[in-house]
Structure formats: structure tokens, C-alpha cells
C-alpha positions in Angstrom: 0.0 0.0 0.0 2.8 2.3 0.5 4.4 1.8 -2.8 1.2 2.7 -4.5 1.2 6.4 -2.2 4.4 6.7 -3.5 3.7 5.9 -7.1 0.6 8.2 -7.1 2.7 11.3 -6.0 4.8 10.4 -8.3 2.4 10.4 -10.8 1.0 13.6 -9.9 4.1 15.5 -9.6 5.2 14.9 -13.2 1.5 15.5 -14.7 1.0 19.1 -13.4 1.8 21.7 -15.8 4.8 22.4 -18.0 7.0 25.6 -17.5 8.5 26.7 -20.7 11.8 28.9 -20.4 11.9 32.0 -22.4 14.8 29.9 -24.3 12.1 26.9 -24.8 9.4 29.7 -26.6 12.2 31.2 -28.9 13.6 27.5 -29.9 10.0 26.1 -30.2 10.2 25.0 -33.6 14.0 22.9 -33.1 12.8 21.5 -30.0 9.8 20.1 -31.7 12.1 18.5 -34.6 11.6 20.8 -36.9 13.7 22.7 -39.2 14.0 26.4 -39.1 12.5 28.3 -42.6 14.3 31.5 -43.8 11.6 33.6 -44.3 11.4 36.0 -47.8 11.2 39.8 -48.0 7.1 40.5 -47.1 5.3 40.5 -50.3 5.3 44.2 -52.4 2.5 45.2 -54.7 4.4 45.4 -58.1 5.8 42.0 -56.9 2.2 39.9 -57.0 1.3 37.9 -60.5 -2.7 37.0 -60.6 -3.6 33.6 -60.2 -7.1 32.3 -61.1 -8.4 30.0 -58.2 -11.9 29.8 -59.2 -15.0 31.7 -60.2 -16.6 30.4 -56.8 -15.5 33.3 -55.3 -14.9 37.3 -54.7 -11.5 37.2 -53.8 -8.2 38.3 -55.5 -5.6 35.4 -55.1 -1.6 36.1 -56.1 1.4 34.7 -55.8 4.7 37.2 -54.8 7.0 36.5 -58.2 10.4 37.4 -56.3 9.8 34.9 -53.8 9.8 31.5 -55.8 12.1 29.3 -54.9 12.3 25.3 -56.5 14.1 22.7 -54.8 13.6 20.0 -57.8 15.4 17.1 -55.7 13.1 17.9 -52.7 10.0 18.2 -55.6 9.7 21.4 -53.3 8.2 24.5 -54.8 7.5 27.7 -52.3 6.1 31.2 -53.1 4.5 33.7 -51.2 1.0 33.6 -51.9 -2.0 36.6 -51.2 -5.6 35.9 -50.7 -7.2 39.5 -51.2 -10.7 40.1 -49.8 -13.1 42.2 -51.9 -12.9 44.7 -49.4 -9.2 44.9 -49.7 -7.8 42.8 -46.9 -4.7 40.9 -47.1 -4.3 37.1 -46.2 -0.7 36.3 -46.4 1.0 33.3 -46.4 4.2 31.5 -47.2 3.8 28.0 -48.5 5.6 25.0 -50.0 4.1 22.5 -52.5 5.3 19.1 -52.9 4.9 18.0 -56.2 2.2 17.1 -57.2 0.4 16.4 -53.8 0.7 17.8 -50.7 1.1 21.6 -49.5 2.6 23.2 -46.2 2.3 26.8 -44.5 5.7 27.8 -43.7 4.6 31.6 -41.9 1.4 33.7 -42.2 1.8 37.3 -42.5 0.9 39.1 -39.1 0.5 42.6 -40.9 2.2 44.6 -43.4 6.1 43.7 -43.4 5.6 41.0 -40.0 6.1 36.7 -40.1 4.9 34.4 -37.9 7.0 31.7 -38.3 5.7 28.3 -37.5 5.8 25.3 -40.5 3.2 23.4 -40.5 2.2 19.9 -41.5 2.6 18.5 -44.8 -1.2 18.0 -45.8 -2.8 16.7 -48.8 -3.7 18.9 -52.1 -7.3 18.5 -52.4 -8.7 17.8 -55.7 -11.6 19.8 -57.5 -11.8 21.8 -54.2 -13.8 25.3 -54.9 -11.3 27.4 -53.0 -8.0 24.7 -53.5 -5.3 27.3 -54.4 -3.2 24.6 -53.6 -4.5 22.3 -56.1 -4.7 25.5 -58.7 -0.9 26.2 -58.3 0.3 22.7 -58.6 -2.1 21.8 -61.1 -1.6 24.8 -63.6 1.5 26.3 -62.5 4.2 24.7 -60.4 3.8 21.0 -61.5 2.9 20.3 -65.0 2.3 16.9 -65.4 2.9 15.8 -61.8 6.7 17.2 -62.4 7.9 19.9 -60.5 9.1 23.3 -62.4 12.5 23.0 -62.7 13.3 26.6 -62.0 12.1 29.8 -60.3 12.2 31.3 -63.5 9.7 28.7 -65.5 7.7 29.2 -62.3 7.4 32.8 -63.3 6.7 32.6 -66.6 4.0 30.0 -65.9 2.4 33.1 -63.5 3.3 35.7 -66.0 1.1 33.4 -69.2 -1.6 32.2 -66.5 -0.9 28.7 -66.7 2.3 26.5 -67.5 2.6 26.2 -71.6 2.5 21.9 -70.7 -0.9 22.3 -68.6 -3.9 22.9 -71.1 -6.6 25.0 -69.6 -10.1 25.6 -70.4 -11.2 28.9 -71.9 -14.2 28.5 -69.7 -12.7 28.3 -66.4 -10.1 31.4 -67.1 -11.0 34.7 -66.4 
């Protein structure tokens, strides 16, 4: 009976609360395994290319040109991407695709020229989606048949045309 006393306050000691160190918070992301991201410049006007998402909705979606980057070993395209509301509101994000199926959010913008940095999972790129800017990018831009781009430059010439020359799109769904 008195090793089970013991064993409870044992128990009950190590369950209570965790105390982070101000070192923990600022090293959250090695401590939890995973890698650091070096973040871009925050996106500028005369930097975002139009993207067409879908006619299912109101809002402007772009992707920040100057902040492509391909890692075709990794199959690892990221970009800076803008969801803007009719009413003018920003949504910013950076995010990796994995060609040709799964997305990540590396940061979300906080307000104009701020990150906050924390990766998130890999998730999968849903398919026919009405609002899948994920499945828009790698479908008509960063992954032409299933392939990644091989360069930041193809990437933005693909924005630039409003699809990649490989990926045939139809008239109807283009605005």
C-alpha cells in the first residue's frame, strides 16, 4: 500500500503543468524537430502575379513572383501567396508544395512587413476543391504533369502566361 502512495505522488508531480523557459518559446520549432524556414522579403505590390483560383468566389488570389524558390530534388516549390478580400484585406502566407500532392504553410503574414513563423504539416492537395489554391498552383502552374518546375524562372513565366505552356486549360474556367 505504501508503494502505490508513493507511485501516485509520483504520478501527480510529473502531470502538473509544464513551465517553458523563455529559451524553450524562442527554440520552439528545433525543439519540436523541426527545421527552421528563412523567411522572404514580405510580399510588395508590383511583386504579385494573378492567379485564377476559381470563379466560386470574390477574392483576389496572387502569388509574390520574387519569392519563388524550386528545390527539384526535394520536388519542393514555395512562393508567397495573397488571398485578397473584396474589401481589400490581405491574407498572407508563405507556403511550399510538394509536387504534385501535398502543400505546407511555412509563416502567415501578421500585418504589413511582419512573419509568424511556424511550419506546419505536410497536408494533402485536395482535388476539384472550390477554394484549393493549392491544387490550382500545382495543377496549372508549379507541377505540369505531376513534375515539379524546374526553375524559379519557369515558375514565373507560368504566373506571368496564367498557366504552364505543358498544362492545357479551359477557356471557360479562365477569367
Amino acid at each position: 500500500m505504501r508503494h502505490l502512495w508513493l507511485l501516485l505522488v509520483v504520478a501527480g508531480c510529473s502531470s502538473g503543468p509544464q513551465i517553458e523557459s523563455d529559451w524553450e518559446r524562442s527554440h520552439a520549432v528545433q525543439l519540436a524537430g523541426e527545421e527552421s524556414v528563412a523567411l522572404p522579403p514580405y510580399p510588395k505590390n508590383e511583386n504579385l502575379v494573378p492567379v485564377y483560383v476559381s470563379a466560386a468566389t470574390d477574392f483576389k488570389y496572387f502569388v509574390d513572383a520574387s519569392t519563388l524558390t524550386v528545390a527539384p530534388r526535394a520536388r519542393e516549390i514555395r512562393y508567397v501567396f495573397v488571398a485578397r478580400s473584396p474589401n481589400g484585406v490581405d491574407n498572407v502566407s508563405y507556403e511550399a508544395i510538394r509536387c504534385p500532392e501535398e502543400f505546407r504553410v511555412l509563416a502567415t503574414g501578421e500585418g504589413p512587413g511582419k512573419w509568424s513563423s511556424r511550419p506546419g504539416a505536410w497536408r494533402p492537395i485536395v482535388k476539384g476543391a472550390a477554394l484549393s489554391w493549392p491544387y490550382a498552383l500545382s495543377r496549372n502552374y508549379f507541377c505540369p504533369h505531376r513534375d515539379p518546375i524546374q526553375s524559379a524562372e519557369e515558375g514565373s513565366n507560368a504566373l506571368r502566361r496564367g498557366s504552364h505552356p505543358a498544362v492545357y486549360v479551359e477557356p471557360q474556367n479562365r477569367n
